[in-house]
C-alpha positions as CSV (number, residue, x, y, z in Angstrom):
1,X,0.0,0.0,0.0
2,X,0.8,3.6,-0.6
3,X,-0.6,6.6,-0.1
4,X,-0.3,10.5,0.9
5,X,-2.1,10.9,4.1
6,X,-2.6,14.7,3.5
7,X,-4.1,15.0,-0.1
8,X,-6.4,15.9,-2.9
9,X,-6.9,13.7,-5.6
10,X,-9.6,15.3,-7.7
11,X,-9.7,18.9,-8.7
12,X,-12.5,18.9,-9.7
13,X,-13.3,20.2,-6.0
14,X,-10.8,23.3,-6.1
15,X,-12.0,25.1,-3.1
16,X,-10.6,21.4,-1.4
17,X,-7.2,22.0,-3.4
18,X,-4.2,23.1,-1.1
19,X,-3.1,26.8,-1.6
20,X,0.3,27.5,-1.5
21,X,1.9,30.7,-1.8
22,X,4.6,30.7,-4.2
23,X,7.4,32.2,-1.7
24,X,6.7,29.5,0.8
25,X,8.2,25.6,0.8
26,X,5.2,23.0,0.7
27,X,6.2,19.4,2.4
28,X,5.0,16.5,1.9
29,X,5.1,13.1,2.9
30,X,4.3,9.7,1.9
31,X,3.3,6.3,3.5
32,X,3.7,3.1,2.8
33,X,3.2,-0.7,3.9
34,X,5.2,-3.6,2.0
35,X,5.0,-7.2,2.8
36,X,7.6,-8.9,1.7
37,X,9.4,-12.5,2.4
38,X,13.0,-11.2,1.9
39,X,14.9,-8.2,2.2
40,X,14.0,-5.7,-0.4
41,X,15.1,-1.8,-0.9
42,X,12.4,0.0,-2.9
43,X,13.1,2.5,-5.4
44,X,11.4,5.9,-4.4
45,X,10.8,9.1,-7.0
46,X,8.6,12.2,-7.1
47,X,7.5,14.2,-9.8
48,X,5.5,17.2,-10.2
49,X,3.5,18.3,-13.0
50,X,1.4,21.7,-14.5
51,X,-1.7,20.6,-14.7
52,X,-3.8,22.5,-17.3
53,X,-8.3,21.6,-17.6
54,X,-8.7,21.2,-21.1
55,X,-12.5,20.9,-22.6
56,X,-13.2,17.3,-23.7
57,X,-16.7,16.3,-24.7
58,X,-15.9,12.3,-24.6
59,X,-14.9,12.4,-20.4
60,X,-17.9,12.4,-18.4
61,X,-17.3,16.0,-16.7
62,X,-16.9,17.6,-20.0
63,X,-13.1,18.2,-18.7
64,X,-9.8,16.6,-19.1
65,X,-6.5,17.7,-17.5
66,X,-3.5,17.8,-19.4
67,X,0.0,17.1,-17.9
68,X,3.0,18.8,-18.6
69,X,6.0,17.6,-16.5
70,X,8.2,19.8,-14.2
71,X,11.7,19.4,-14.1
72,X,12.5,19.7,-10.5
73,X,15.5,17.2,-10.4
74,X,18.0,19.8,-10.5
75,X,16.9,21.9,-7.3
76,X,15.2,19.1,-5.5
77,X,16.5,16.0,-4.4
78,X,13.5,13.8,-5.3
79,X,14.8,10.0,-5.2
80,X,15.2,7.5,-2.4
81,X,13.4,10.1,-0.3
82,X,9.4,9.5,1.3
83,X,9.1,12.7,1.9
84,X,9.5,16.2,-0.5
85,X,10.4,19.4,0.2
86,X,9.8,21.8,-2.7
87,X,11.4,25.3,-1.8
88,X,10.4,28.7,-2.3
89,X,9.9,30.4,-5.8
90,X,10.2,27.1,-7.9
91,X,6.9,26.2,-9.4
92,X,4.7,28.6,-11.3
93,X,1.7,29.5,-10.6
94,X,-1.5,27.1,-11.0
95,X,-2.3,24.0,-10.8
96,X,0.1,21.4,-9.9
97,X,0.1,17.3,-9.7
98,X,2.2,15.8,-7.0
99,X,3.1,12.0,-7.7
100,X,5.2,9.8,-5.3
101,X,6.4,6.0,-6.8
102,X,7.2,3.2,-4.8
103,X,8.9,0.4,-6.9
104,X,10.4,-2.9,-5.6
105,X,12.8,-4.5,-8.6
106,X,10.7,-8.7,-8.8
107,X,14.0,-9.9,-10.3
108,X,12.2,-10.8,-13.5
109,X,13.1,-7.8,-16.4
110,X,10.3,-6.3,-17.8
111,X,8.1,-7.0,-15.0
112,X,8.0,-3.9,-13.0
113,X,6.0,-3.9,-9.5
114,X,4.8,-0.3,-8.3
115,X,2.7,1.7,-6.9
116,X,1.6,5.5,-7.0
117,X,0.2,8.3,-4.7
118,X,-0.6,11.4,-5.8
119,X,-2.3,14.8,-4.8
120,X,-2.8,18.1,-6.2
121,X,-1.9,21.8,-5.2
122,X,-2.2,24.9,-6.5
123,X,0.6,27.4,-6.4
124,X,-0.8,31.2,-6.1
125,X,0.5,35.0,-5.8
126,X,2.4,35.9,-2.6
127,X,1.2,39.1,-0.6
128,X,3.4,41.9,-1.4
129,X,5.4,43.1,1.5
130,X,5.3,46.8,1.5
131,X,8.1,49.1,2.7
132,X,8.2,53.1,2.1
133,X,11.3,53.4,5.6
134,X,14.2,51.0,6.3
135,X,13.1,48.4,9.0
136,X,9.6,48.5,8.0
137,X,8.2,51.3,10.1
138,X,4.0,51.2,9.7
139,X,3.5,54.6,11.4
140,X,6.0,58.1,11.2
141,X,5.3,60.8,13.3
142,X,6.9,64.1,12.2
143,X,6.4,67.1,13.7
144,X,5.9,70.8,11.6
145,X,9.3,71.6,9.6
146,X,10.4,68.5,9.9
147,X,10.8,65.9,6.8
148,X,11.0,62.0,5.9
149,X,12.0,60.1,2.9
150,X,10.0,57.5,2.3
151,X,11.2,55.0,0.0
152,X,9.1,52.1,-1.2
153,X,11.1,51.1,-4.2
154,X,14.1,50.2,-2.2
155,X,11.9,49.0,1.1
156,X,9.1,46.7,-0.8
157,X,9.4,43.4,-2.0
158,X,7.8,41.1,-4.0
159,X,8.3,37.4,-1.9
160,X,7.5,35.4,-5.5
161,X,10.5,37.7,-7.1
162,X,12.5,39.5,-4.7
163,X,14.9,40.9,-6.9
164,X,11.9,42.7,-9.3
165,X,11.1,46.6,-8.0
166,X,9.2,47.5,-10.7
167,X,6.0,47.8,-8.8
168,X,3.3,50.7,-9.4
169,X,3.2,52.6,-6.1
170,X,0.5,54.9,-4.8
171,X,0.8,57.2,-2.0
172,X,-2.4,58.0,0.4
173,X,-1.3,60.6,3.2
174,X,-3.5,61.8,6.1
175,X,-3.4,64.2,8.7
176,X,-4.1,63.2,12.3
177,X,-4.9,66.1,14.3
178,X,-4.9,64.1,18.0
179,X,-7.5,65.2,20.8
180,X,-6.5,67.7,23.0
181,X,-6.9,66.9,26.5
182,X,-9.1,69.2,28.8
183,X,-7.6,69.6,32.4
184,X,-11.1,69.8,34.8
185,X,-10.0,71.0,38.0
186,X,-11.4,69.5,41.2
């Protein structure tokens, strides 16, 4: 038996489809139970694919998703490994298709004996973190004659592309004119 004991294996439910924002790492892990009556090392291997909903009139829900494979081998170790850890900023946005393979080798070629898992997760836009004064200051108090220099192209960032600044930026200003306090003598 194998399986991913957190998954989603139809997305045709996509409010039940994982969300994962593209600037965070998304773990996950796989089970499995082999009976054996020797000593066996299984062959483990992930793969990740873009899933894209095409129209097809001959499936039953009209829909058919297509699968282009991700090449993640480079940045990710994914063999010999239950468990993946896909790091920030590597898949694009969408919809993705997560499949773990367990394999034992039956010492006859050509007679492969596996098993697959699989779940899907769609990757989505990061909140922008927004900076206009170094250390990320939310409120500035200034007094009259006095100035600041607020900087958001050097103090925002994008998590999904950190080294992009090209943002459009629009400054709201307001003045806060604090309650005076009324001394009442007793």
């Amino acid at each position: 038996s194998v399986w991913l004991p957190v998954n989603e294996t139809s997305w045709l439910r996509p409010e039940r489809i994982p969300i994962v924002f593209r600037s965070k790492s998304y773990q996950v892990a796989s089970m499995s139970i082999l009976e054996c009556n020797k000593t066996i090392v299984p062959s483990m291997d992930w793969t990740v694919s873009k899933v894209i909903i095409k129209k097809d009139p001959n499936s039953q829900t009209g829909l058919i998703e297509e699968l282009i494979e991700v090449r993640i081998n480079d940045t990710i170790p994914t063999y010999q490994s239950s468990m993946i850890d896909i790091p920030p900023n590597i898949l694009d946005y969408g919809l993705h298709k997560l499949v773990f393979k367990l394999e034992i080798d039956t010492g006859v070629p050509g007679l492969p004996l596996f098993k697959k898992a699989y779940t899907y997760f769609n990757i989505t836009k990061s909140p922008l973190v927004p900076g206009i004064i170094k250390g990320s200051v939310s409120k500035v108090t200034r007094g009259w004659g006095q100035t600041v220099d607020l900087d958001a192209k050097t103090y925002s960032i994008d998590p999904d592309f950190p080294e992009d600044k090209n943002f459009n930026y629009a400054w709201f200003c307001r003045r806060f004119v604090p309650d005076t306090e009324e001394w009442i003598d007793i």
